[in-house]
Every structure is written in C-alpha cells, then in structure tokens.
PyMOL commands that place a pseudoatom at each C-alpha (Angstrom):
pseudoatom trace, name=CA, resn=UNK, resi=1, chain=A, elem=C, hetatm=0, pos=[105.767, 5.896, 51.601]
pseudoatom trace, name=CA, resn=UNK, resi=2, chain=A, elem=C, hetatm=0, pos=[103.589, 5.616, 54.686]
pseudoatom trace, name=CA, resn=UNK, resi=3, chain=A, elem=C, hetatm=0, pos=[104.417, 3.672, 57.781]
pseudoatom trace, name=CA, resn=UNK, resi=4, chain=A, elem=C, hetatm=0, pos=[101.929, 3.170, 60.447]
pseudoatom trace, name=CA, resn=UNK, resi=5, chain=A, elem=C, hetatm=0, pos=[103.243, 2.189, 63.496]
pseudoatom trace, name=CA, resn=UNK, resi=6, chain=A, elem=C, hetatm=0, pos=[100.153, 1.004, 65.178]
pseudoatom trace, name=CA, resn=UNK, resi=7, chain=A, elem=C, hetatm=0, pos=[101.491, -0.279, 68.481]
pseudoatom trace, name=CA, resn=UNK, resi=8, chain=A, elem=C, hetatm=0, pos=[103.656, 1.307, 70.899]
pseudoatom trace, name=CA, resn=UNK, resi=9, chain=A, elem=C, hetatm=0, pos=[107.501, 0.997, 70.365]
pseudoatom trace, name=CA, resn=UNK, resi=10, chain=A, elem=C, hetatm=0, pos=[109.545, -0.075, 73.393]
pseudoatom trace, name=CA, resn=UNK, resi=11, chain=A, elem=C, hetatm=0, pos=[112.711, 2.228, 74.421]
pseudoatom trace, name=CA, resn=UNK, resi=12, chain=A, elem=C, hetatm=0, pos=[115.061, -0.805, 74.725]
pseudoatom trace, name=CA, resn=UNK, resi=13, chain=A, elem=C, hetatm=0, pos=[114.076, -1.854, 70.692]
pseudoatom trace, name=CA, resn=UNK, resi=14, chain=A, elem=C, hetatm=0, pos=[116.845, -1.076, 68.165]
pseudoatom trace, name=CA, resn=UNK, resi=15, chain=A, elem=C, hetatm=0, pos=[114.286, 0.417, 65.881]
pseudoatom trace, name=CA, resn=UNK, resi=16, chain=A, elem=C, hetatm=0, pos=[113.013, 3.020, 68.369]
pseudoatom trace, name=CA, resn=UNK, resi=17, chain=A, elem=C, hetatm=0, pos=[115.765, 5.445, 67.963]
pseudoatom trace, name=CA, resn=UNK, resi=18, chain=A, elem=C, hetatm=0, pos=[115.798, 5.190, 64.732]
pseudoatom trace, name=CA, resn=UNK, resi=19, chain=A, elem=C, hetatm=0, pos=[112.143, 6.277, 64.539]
pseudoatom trace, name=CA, resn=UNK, resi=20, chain=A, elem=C, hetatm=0, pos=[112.493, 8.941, 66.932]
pseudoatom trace, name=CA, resn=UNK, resi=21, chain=A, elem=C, hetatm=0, pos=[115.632, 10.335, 65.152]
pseudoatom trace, name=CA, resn=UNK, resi=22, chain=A, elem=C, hetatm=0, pos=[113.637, 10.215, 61.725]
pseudoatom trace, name=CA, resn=UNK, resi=23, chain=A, elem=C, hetatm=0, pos=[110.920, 11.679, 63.145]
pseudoatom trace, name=CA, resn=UNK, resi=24, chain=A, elem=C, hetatm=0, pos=[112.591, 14.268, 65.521]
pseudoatom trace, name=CA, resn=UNK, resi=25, chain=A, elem=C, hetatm=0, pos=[114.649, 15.515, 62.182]
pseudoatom trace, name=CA, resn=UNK, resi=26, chain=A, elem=C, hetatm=0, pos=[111.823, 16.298, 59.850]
pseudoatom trace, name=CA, resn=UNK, resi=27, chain=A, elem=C, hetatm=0, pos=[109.034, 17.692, 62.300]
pseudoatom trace, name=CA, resn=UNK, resi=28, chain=A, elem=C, hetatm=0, pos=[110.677, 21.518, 62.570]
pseudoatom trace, name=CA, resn=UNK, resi=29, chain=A, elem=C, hetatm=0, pos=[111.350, 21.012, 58.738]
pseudoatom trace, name=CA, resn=UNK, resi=30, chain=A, elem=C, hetatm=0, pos=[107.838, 20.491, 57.689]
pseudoatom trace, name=CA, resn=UNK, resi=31, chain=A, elem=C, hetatm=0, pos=[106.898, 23.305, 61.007]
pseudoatom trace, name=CA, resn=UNK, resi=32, chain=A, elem=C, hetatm=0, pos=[108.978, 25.892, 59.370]
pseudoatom trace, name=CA, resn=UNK, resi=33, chain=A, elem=C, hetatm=0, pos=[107.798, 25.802, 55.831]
pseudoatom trace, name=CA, resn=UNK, resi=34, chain=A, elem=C, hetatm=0, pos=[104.184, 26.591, 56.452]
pseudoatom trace, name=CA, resn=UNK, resi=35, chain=A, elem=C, hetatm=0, pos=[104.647, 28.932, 60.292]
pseudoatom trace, name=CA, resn=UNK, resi=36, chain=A, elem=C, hetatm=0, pos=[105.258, 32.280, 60.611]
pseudoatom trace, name=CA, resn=UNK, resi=37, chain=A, elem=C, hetatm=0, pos=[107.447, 31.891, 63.509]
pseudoatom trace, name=CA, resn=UNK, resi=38, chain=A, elem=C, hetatm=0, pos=[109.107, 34.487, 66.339]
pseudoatom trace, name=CA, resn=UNK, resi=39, chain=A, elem=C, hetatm=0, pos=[111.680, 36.610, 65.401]
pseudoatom trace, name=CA, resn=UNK, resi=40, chain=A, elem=C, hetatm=0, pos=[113.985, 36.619, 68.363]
pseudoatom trace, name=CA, resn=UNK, resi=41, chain=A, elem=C, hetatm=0, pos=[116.384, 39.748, 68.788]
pseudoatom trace, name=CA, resn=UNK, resi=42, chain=A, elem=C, hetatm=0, pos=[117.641, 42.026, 65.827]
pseudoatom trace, name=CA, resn=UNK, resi=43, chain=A, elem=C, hetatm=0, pos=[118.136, 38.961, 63.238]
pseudoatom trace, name=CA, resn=UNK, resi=44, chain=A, elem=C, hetatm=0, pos=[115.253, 38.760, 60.223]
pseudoatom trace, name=CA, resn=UNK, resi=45, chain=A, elem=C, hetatm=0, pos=[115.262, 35.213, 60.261]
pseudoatom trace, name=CA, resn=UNK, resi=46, chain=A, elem=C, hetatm=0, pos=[112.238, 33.603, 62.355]
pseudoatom trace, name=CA, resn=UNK, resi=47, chain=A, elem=C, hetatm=0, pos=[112.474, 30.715, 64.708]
pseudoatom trace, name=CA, resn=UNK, resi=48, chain=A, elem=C, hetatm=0, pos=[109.672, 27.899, 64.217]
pseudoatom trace, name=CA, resn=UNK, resi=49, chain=A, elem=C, hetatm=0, pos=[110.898, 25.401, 66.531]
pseudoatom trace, name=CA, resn=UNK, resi=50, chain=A, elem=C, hetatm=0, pos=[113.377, 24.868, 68.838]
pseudoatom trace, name=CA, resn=UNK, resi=51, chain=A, elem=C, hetatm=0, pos=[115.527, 21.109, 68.852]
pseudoatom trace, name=CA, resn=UNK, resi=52, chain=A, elem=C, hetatm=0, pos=[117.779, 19.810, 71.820]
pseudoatom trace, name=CA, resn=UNK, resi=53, chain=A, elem=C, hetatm=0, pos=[119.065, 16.129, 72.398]
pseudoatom trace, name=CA, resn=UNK, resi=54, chain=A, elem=C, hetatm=0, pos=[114.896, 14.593, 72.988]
pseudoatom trace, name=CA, resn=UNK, resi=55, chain=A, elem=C, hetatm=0, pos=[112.903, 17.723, 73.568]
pseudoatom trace, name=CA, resn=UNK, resi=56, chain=A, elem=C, hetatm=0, pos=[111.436, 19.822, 70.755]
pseudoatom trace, name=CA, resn=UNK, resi=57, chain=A, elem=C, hetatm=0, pos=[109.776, 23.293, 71.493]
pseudoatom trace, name=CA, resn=UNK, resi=58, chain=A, elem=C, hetatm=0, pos=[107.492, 24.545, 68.576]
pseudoatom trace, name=CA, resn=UNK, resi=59, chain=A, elem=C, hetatm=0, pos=[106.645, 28.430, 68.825]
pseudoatom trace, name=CA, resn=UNK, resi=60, chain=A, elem=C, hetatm=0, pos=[103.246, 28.910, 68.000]
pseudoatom trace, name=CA, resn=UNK, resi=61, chain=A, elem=C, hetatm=0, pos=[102.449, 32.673, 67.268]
pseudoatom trace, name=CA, resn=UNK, resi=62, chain=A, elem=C, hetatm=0, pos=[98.629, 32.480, 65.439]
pseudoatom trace, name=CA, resn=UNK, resi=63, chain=A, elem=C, hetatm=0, pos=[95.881, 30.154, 66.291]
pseudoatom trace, name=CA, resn=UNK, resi=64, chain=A, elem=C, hetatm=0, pos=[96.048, 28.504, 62.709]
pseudoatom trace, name=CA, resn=UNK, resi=65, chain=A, elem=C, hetatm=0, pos=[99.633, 27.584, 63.773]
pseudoatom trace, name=CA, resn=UNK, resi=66, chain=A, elem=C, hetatm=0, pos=[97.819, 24.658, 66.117]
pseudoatom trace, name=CA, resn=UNK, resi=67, chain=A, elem=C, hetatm=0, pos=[96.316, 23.239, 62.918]
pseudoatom trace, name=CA, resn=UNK, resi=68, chain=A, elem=C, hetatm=0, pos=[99.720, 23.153, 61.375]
pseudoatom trace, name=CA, resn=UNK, resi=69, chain=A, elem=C, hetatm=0, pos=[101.124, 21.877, 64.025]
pseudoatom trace, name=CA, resn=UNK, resi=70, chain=A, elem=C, hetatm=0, pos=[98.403, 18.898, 64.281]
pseudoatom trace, name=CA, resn=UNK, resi=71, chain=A, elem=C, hetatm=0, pos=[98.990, 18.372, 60.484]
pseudoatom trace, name=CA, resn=UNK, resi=72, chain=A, elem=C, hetatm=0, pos=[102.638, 17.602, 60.989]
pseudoatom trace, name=CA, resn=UNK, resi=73, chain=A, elem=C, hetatm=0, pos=[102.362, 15.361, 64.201]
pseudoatom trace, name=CA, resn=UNK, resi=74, chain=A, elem=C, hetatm=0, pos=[99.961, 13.479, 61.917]
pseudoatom trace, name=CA, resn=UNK, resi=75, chain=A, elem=C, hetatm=0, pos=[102.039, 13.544, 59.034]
for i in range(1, 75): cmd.bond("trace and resi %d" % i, "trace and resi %d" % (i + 1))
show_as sticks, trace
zoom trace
C-alpha cells in the first residue's frame, strides 16, 4: 500500500509522529539490505546506518550507495 502525503505535516498533528516513527523504523531496514556498509572495529558485522531519538546517519561507502539511498527516501 502506497500513501502519498502530498502536503506538509504539522509537528503539533497527532499523525505526525506516527509517520515519522513509521518512517524512521524502516529506512535503515530497507538501507541495510542492499549497502555494503562500514565495518567499525574488529566485529564482521557492517554498520549501514546509524538511529538516535530524531536523527538518522546513513554511512555511505560507494557512489552507487547515493542511488540506494535516493531509492529508499523515495520509497
């Protein structure tokens, strides 16, 4: 199912936490399928993205990473 939101969404709506918190939740899933990521220290698991209260950092390590990135903003 695909909702379009085509206005902006005010901070003081109900609704817009609930879109941010469905949104926030499944962008570093649908990162971290399709990245390579950054391994970070001795570990062999790789880190995609990086989630904390409203901010999201996505590690980017190839140039093709920016498409996938784009694809899952739009997505």
């Amino acid at each position: 199912m695909c909702v379009c939101v085509c206005i902006g969404v005010s901070q003081v709506c109900p609704l817009s936490m609930l879109l941010f918190s469905l949104f926030i939740n499944s962008l570093p899933i649908n990162v971290k399928k399709k990245m390579q990521g950054l391994q970070l220290g001795s570990r062999d698991a790789r880190t995609t993205a990086i989630a904390y209260t409203e901010d999201i950092t996505i590690i980017a390590t190839r140039p093709e990473d920016i498409d996938i990135i784009q694809e899952a903003l739009h997505d």
